[in-house]
N, C-alpha and C positions, 0 to 999 in steps of 0.2 A: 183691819190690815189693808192697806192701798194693794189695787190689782199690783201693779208691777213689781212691789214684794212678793204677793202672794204667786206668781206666777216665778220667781225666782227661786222663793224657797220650795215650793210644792213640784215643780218642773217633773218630777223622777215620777211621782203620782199621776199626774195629771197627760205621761208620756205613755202609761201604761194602760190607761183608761182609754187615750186615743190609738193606742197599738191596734187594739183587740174591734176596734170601728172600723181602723183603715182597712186593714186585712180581711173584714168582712163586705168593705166596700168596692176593693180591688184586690182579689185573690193570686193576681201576679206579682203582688209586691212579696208574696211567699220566700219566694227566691232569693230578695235583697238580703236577709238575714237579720234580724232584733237589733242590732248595734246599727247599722248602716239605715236603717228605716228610721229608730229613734234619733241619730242624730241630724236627719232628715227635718223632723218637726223640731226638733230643739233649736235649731239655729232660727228656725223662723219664732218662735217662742221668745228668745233673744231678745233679736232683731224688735219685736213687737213693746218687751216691757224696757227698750230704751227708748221707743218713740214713745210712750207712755211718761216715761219723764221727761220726755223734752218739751219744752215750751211751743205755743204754736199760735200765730194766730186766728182770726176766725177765717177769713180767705183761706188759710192753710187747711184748717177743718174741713169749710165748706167740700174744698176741693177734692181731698182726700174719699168727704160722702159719695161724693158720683165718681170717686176712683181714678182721679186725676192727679192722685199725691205725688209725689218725690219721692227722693232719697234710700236710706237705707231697705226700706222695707218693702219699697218699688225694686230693687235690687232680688231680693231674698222672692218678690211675687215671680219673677221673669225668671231665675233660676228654678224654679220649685215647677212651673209652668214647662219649660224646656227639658229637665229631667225626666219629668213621668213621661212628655211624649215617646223619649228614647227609651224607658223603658214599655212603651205599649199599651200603655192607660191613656183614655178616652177620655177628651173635655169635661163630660160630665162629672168622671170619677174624680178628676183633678179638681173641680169645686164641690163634689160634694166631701173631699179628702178636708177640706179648710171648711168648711162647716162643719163638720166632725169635729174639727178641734175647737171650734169657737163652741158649741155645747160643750165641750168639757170643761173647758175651761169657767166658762159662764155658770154653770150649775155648781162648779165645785166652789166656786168664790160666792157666788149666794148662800148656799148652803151654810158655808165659816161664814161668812156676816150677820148673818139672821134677823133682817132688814139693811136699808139702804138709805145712808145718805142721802143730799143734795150733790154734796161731792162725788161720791161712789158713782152716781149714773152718772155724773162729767168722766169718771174713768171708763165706766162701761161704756159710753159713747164713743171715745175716742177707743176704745180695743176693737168695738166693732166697727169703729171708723178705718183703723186699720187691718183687720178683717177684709172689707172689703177692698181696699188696696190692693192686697197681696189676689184679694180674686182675680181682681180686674187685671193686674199686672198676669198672673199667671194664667189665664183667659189669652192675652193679648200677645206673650209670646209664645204660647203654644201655638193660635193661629198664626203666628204671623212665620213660624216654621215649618209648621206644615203645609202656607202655601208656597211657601220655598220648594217646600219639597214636591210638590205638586209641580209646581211650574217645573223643577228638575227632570222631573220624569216624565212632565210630556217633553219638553223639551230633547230629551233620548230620544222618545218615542217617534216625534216626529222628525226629529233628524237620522234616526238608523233609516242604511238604506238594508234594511231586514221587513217586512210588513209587520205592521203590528195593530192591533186593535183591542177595543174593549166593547164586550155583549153586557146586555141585562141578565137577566136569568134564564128569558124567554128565547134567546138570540138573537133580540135588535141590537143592531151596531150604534156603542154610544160613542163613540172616537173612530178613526181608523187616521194612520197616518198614510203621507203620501205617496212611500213605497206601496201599503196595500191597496190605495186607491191606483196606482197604474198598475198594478197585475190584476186589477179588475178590471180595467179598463175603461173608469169611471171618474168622474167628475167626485170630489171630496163631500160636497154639499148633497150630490143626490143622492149618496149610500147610507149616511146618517139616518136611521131610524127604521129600515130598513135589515131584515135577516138575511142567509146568504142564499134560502130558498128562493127569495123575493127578486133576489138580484141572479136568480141562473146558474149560481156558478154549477161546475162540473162535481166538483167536490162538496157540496153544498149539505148532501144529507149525512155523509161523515163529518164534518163540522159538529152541524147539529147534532150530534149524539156526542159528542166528546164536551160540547157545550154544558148539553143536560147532564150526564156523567157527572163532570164539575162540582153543575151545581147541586147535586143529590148528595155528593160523597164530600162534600168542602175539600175536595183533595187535587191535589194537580194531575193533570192526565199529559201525557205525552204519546205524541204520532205524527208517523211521516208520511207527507201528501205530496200528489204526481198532479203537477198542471201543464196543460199544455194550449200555447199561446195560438192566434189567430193565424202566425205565422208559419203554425208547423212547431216552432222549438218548443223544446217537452222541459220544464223544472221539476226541482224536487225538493221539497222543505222538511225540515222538522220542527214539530211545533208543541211549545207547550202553553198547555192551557190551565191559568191559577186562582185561583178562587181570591174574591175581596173580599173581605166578612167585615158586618156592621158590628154596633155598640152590644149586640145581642147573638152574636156567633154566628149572624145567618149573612148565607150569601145576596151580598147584592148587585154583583158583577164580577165577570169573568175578561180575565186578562192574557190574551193571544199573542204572542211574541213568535217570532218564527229566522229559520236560518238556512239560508241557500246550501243545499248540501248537493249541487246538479254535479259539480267538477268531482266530488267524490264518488259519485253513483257512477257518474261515468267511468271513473279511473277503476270500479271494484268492475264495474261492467265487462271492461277490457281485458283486463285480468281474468276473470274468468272463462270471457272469450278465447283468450288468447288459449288457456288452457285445457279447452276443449272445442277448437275450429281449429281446422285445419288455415294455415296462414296463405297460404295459396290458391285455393280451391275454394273457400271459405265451407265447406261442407264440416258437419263432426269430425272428428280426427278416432282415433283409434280409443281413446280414453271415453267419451262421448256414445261412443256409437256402443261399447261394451253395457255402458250404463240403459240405455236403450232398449239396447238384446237383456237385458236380465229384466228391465219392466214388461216388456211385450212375452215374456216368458212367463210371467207372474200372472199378466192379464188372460191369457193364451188360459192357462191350467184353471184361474178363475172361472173364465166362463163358459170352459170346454171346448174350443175353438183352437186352429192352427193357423201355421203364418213357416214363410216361406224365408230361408235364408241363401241368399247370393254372394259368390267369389265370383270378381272380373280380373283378372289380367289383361293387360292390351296385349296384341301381337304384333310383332315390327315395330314396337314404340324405340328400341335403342337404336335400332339402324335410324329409325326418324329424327332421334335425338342426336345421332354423330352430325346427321346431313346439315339441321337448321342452328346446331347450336344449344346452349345451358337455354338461355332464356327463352328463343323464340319456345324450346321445347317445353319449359314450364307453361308457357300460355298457351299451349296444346294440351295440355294435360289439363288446364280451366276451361277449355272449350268442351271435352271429355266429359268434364265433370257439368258442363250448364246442360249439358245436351240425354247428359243419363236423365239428369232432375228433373227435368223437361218431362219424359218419356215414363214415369210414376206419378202415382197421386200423392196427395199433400199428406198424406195420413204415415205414408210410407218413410224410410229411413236411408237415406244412400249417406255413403262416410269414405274417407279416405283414409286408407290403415297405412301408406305411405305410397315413394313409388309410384310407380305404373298400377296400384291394385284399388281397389276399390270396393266395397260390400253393400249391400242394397237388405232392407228386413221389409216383407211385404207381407204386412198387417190381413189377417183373416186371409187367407189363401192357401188352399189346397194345391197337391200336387200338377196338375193339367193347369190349371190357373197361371201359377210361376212358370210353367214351361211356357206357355203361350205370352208369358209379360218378358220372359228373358231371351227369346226368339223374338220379340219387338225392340228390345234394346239392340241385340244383337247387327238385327238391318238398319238401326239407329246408327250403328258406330260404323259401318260399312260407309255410309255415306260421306265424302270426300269434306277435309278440313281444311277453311283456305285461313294460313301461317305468315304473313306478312309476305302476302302476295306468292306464297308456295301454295297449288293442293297437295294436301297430304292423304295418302290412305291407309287406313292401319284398321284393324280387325280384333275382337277380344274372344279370348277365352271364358267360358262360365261356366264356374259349378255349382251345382244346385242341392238342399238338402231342406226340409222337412221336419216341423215340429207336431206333434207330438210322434210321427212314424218314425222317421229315421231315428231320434233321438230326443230324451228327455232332460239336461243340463246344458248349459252354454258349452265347453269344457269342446264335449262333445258333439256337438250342430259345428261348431268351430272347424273341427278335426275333419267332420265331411262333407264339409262344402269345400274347404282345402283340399281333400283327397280329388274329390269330383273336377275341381276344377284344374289341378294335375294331371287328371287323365284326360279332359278335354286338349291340352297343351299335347298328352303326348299323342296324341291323337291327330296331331297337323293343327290345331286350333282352329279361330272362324266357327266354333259350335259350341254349343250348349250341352253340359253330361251331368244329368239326374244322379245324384248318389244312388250308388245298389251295396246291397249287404257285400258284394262279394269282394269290394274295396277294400274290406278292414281287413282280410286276410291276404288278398294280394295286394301288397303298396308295390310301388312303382321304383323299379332304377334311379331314376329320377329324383322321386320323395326318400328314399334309401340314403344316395349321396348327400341330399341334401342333409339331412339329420346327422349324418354320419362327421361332416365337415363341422357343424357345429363343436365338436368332440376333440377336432385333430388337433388342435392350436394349443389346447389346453394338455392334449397326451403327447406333444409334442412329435406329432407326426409329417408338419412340415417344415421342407428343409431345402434349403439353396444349394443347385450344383453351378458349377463354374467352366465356363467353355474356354479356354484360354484366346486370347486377338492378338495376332501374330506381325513383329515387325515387318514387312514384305521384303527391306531392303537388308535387315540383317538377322534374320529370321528368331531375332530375340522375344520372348513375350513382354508385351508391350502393357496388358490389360487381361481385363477378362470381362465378359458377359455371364449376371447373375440369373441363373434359370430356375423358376420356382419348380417343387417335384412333391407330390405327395405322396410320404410313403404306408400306405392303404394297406391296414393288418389282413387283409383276406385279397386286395388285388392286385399286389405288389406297388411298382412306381409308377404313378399317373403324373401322365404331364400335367400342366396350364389348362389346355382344350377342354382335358374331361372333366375339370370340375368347378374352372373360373366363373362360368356362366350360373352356376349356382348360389354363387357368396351375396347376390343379391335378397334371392328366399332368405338362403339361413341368417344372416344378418352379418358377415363377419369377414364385410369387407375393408372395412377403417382399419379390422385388429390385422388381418393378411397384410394391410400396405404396411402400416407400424412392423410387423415381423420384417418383412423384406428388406425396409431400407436400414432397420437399426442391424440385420446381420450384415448386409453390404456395408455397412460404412464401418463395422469393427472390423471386418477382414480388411478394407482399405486401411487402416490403420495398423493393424497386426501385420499385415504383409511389406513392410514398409523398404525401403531399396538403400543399397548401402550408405548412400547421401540423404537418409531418412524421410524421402520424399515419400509421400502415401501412393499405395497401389491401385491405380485407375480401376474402376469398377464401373461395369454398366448396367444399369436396371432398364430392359423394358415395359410398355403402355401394358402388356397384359396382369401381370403381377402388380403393378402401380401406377393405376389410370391417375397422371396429374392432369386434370383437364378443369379444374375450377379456381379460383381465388380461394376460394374457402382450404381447397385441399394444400395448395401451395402456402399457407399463410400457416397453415396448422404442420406440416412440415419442417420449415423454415422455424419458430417457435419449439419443434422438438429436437433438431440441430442443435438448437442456438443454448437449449435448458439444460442438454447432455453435454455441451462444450465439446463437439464432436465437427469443429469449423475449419480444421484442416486437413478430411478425408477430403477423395478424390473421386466424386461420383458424376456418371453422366447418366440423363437420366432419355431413353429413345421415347421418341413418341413418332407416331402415323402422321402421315399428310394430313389425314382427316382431322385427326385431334388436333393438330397445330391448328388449322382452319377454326378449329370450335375457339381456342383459347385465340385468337387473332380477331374474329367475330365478338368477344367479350371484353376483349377492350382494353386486357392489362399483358403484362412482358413478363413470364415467369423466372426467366434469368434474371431482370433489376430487382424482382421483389426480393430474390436468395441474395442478391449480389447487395445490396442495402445493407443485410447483416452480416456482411463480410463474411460470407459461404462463397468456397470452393465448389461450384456444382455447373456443368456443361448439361446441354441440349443437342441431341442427333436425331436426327430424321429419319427413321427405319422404314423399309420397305421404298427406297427412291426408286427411281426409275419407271414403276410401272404405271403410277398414279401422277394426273395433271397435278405440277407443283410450281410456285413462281418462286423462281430464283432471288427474289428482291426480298419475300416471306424469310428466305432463309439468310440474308442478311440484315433484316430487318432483327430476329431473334437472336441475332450475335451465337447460327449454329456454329460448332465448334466441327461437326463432321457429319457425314451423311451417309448411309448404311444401303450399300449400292442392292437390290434385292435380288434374291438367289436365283429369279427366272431367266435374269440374265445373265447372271453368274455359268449357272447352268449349261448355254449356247457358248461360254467364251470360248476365245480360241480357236474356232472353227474358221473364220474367215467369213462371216456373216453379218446381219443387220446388229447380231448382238455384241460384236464386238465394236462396230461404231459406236455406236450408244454408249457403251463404255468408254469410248476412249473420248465421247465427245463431256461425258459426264466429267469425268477426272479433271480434264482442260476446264472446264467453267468451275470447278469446286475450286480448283486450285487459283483460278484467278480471283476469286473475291476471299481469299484465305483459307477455308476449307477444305480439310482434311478428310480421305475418303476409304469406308472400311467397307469389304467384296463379304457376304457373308453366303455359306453353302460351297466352299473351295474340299472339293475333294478329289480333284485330280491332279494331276503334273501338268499338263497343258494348259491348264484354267490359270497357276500361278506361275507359270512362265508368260503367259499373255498377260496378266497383274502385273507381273512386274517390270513389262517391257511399256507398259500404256503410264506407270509410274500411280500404280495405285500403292498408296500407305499401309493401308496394314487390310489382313485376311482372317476370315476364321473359319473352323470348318469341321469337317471326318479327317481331312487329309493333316491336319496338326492333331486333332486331341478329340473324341467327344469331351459332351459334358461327364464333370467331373465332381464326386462330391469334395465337402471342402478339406476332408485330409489328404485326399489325395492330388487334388488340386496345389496343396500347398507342397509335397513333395515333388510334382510335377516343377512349380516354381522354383525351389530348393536346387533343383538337378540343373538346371538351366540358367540359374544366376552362377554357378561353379565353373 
């Protein structure tokens, strides 16, 4: 029987003979499955006993022998070649897969013939003529793809601007591209052969362990490296490192790829920052410095040792703060805070829990210790701070308190170094007050109200009275002034004075302002006049200090969300405050007046404080709140009645309207209303009033 018969009809045999080879040859071809692997050899089987009947001649032959043929079954070599490389079989296996099939074939067609021809060996010749073909073909486009691919990937390699390289097993560099030769700062030619020991780097013996790593475990290893350049700037990479493995499973190079990951480190950096530094000061913040105090607490009980914990509050910081202003006064509070840092060691903890306060943890220190380091801060802050060409001088309070004596939990070291430093406050401040036991049972007036106020807003213990402002010319009411009152379950009604200076400790000044102005602007709105005009209401600075952009802005947005834009509020502030918000650089009238809000500005307290007339044209006041000391002298025929009447005359000439506050005589408002002042308020029309009766009051007098 002629081979290319025998190879046609036997095919199925002769597929299953070379199955049980291949798959001992190349154990990945597992995976293809019986059907897809036999039809694999089948088509080159084909392919083979058609070139076996075709005619050829000797050149054709010849050619074929050195693997130089044509046609079909140069086709079938260059596919069969291409295939295995994509499935992950190695040169060798891919000819020794075609010798494989040429013994089977070969033995099984000797075997059926049982000798041989002259003819027979012209067929055996040309099968292994064509045998070799399909080698050489499939030989020629596996290389000639894999150095495709080769040149591909360096190609990447050296065009990412990522560094990339390739080590031997030992860590000499067999590649590096030109990204990683400039962060080495090295010429390409002289890093070549060379490890990164060799070459200095920083990072060099982490390298080499992720190297070896590699190459022990055949596994990829990943890790992120910090470099930092000649220039100071610091990178940050991630890198992974992937093992090459040869025809034998073993590593013979390791492949480093790496990715700039600096703008993300930075950006977690920041973030983090941001969430525990103080943005001003740049010291810990309150979150930070917590975290702190519970490690130094943990260390402390560790190794049997104590450590010192400090409250500062400044003294005079708010009067410093109306004089210079928002800003200048934040950068007195970062002078504060360089100048504490300054006056501790590095080991120690200063932090800014907000505000004017400040806490300091001093590491191993007993009690005389911390007295003698917070008596050195103390003469620290004593010393004069010069504020854009201001000195300023201001003084701190410190309380002092003691781990493991005074107290054994954070909770608690908390509560008396607060106490302490309370009683140093009520104590005149400028000093330093050790906790004593005898704190926890006497708290202070002070610390009292203060807790207590935290309470009131929620028991709804404060409440707005109403002074009525009196028309002067037709003794109508015209308005009213909203007077904060707290009404104190054990000390009856507390004005403003007694407890406003508080709302900073307890924290519950933002929610006081929100109470204030959302009751004044319902009662403007409820009290409305029979042409449904809104009832003027006036808030003064002590119940709702507007003295920032920030508070103005947050206002104006809760007007504007409540649809509350056609009460009728004015809102007084101090010479002083105008001054701050004039020194800051924005017009709190345009910012309301933008969202089309109803809201005036008056100047309370005129007359007695340096003010420029220009300030109050400049802020579009609507009236100026003449102050009671001179109120007080009217009438008499004295300096105070000038003053008044020379006040009136200049309010009146640049448009403004002028309200006499503290009239409680008949001679005070017969001298008003002869000097032609607008409207009065006083004892002598109304006290204040809460607001039912205030509204009855209104009621009786619009009839």
């Amino acid at each position: 029987m002629k081979l290319a018969q025998f190879i046609q009809t036997e095919t199925e045999q002769l597929l299953e003979d070379w199955e049980e080879a291949a798959l001992d040859i190349a154990p990945e071809l597992k995976g293809e499955g019986r059907p897809a692997l036999r039809d694999h050899a089948r088509s080159m089987l084909a392919f083979i006993s058609r070139d076996l009947v075709t005619s050829q001649t000797s050149k054709e032959s010849a050619s074929k022998a050195l693997g130089k043929g044509g046609g079909s079954v140069s086709d079938s070599g260059g596919e069969h070649g291409t295939d295995r490389l994509n499935q992950g079989l190695s040169v060798l296996q891919v000819v020794q897969e075609l010798r494989a099939l040429r013994a089977r074939v070969t033995k099984s067609w000797s075997d059926k013939q049982r000798g041989l021809t002259e003819k027979d060996i012209d067929e055996l010749v040309r099968f292994n003529e064509a045998i070799d073909q399909l080698i050489a073909n499939s030989v020629s486009s596996y290389s000639a793809c894999k150095d495709q691919e080769t040149r591909l990937i360096e190609t990447i390699l050296k065009a990412s601007l990522d560094p990339a390289a390739i080590f031997d097993p030992a860590g000499k560099i067999l590649f590096t591209n030109k990204a990683m030769a400039d962060l080495i700062n090295a010429p390409q030619r002289e890093i070549i052969g060379k490890t990164p020991l060799e070459l200095g780097l920083e990072f060099a013996a982490e390298f080499h362990d992720e190297i070896t790593k590699t190459a022990t475990t055949c596994e990829m290893q990943r890790r992120e490296f910090h470099h930092r350049l000649p220039s100071g700037r610091e990178l940050y990479f991630d890198c992974q490192f992937v093992p090459v493995l040869n025809d034998q499973n073993e590593v013979e190079a390791v492949v480093k790829t790496s990715r700039d990951i600096t703008e993300r480190k930075q950006t977690e950096y920041q973030a983090w920052r941001n969430a525990n530094y103080d943005l001003l000061t740049g010291l810990p913040n309150r979150r930070l410095f917590l975290d702190r105090l519970e490690q130094n607490l943990l260390e402390a009980e560790r190794r049997g040792s104590s450590f010192a914990l400090l409250f500062i509050d400044l003294d005079h910081f708010k009067q410093a703060n109306d004089q210079l202003g928002h800003e200048p006064g934040d950068r007195l509070l970062s002078q504060v805070a360089e100048r504490v840092s300054t006056d501790v060691r590095a080991m120690d903890t200063v932090a800014r829990l907000g505000g004017d306060e400040f806490t300091l943890i001093l590491k191993e220190t007993g009690r005389e210790g911390a007295k003698q380091a917070a008596k050195a801060l103390l003469t620290g802050l004593e010393r004069p701070f010069d504020v854009d060409s201001h000195r300023i001088h201001i003084s701190g309070s410190i309380g002092l308190t003691v781990f493991p004596d005074d107290a054994k939990d954070i909770d608690q070291l908390m509560h008396n170094a607060d106490q302490a430093m309370y009683a140093a406050k009520e104590r005149g401040g400028q000093q330093v007050q050790v906790y004593q036991p005898w704190m926890a049972q006497s708290e202070s007036e002070h610390m009292r109200l203060s807790r207590e106020l935290d309470h009131a807003l929620r028991e709804n213990q404060l409440e707005l009275y109403y002074q009525p402002i009196i028309d002067v010319g037709t003794g109508a009411i015209s308005g009213a002034e909203a007077l904060l009152r707290w009404n104190h379950p054990y000390r009856g009604l507390l004005a403003p004075a007694a407890f406003l200076s508080l709302t900073k400790q307890s924290g519950t000044t933002d929610s006081i302002n929100a109470y204030v102005l959302e009751q004044a602007v319902t009662c403007s709105l409820r009290w409305r006049d029979p042409s449904d005009e809104a009832f003027p209401i006036s808030i003064n600075e002590s119940p709702a200090s507007f003295l920032t952009r920030t508070l103005v802005d947050e206002w104006r947005a809760r007007l504007t969300r409540a649809g509350l834009d056609d009460s009728r509020i004015t809102l007084e502030l101090t010479p002083a405050s105008l001054n701050n918000i004039r020194a800051s650089g924005f017009n709190p009238i345009e910012s309301f007046s933008r969202a089309g809000l109803r809201l005036k500005l008056a100047i309370d307290d005129f007359g007695m404080e340096p003010f420029s007339l220009w300030a109050i044209q400049e802020f579009r006041m609507d009236s100026v709140k003449v102050s009671r000391e001179l109120v007080n002298d009217a009438g008499k025929g004295g300096n105070a009645d000038r003053i008044l009447e020379a006040i009136i005359s200049m309010a009146h000439a640049i448009n403004v309207e002028v309200v006499a506050v503290g009239v409680e005589k008949d001679e005070q408002l017969d001298f008003l209303s002869r000097a032609g002042c607008d409207y009065a308020q006083g004892f002598l029309f109304s006290r204040p009033l809460c607001t039912e009766d205030f509204e009855s009051l209104l009621s009786r007098h619009r009839q």
